[in-house]
C-alpha positions in Angstrom: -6.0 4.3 6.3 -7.2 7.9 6.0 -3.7 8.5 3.6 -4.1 5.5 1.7 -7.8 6.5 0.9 -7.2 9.8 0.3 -4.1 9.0 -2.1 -6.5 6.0 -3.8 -9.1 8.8 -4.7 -6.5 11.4 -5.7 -5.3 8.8 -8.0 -8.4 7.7 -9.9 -9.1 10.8 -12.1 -5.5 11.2 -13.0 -5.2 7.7 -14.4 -8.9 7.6 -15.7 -7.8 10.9 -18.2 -4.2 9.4 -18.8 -5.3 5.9 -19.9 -8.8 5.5 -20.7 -9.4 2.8 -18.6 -11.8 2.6 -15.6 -10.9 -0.6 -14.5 -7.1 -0.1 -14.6 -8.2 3.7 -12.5 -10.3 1.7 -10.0 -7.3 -1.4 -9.7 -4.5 1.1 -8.9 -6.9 3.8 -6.7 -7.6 -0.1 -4.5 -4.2 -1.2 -4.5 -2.5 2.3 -3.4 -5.2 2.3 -0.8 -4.8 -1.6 0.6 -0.6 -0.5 0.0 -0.7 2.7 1.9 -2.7 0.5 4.8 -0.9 -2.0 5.1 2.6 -0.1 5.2 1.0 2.1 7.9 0.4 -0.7 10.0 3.6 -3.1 9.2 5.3 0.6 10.3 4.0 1.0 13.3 3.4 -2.5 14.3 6.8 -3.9 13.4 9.2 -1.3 15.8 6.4 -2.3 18.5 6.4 -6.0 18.8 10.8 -5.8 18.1 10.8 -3.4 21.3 8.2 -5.5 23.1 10.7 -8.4 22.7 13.7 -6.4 23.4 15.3 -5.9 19.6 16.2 -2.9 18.2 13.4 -1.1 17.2 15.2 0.6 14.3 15.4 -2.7 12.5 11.6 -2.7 12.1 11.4 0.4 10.7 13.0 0.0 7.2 11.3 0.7 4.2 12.1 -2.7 2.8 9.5 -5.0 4.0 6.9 -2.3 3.1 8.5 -1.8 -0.8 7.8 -5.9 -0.9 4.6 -5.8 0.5 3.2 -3.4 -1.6 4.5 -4.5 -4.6 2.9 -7.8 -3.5 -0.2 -6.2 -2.6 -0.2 -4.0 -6.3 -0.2 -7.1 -8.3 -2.3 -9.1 -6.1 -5.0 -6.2 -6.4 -4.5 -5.9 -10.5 -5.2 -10.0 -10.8 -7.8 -9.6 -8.8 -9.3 -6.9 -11.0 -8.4 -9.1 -14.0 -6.2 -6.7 -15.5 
């Protein structure tokens, strides 16, 4: 959570000075934190609970169901935020 936070307020000014929009900043800083969360947890949880039921762990640990997720979680933030 500490990345996705630090990333979400890295972000903010960047966007602020690129498009002018507060809103939009504040939408993408939320939804790269909530992203960068989530995929921390999905990573580490995921290889845990395949192991724990005695699947390859490897499988858990593609980037594919964190791309989808935080694509999901992107848009979901940006309706949210009305934008």
């Amino acid at each position: 959570m500490l990345i996705g936070a630090t990333l979400g307020l890295v972000s903010y000014v960047p966007i602020l000075v690129a498009f002018g929009n507060p809103r939009l900043a504040a939408a993408v800083s939320c939804a790269i934190f909530f992203a960068g969360s989530v995929a921390s947890a999905i990573g580490l949880l995921l290889p845990w609970l395949l192991a724990r039921f005695g699947r390859d762990p490897a499988y858990g640990s593609g980037p594919v169901i964190q791309d989808i997720l935080s694509l999901l979680i992107y848009f979901a933030v940006l309706r949210a935020f009305g934008i």
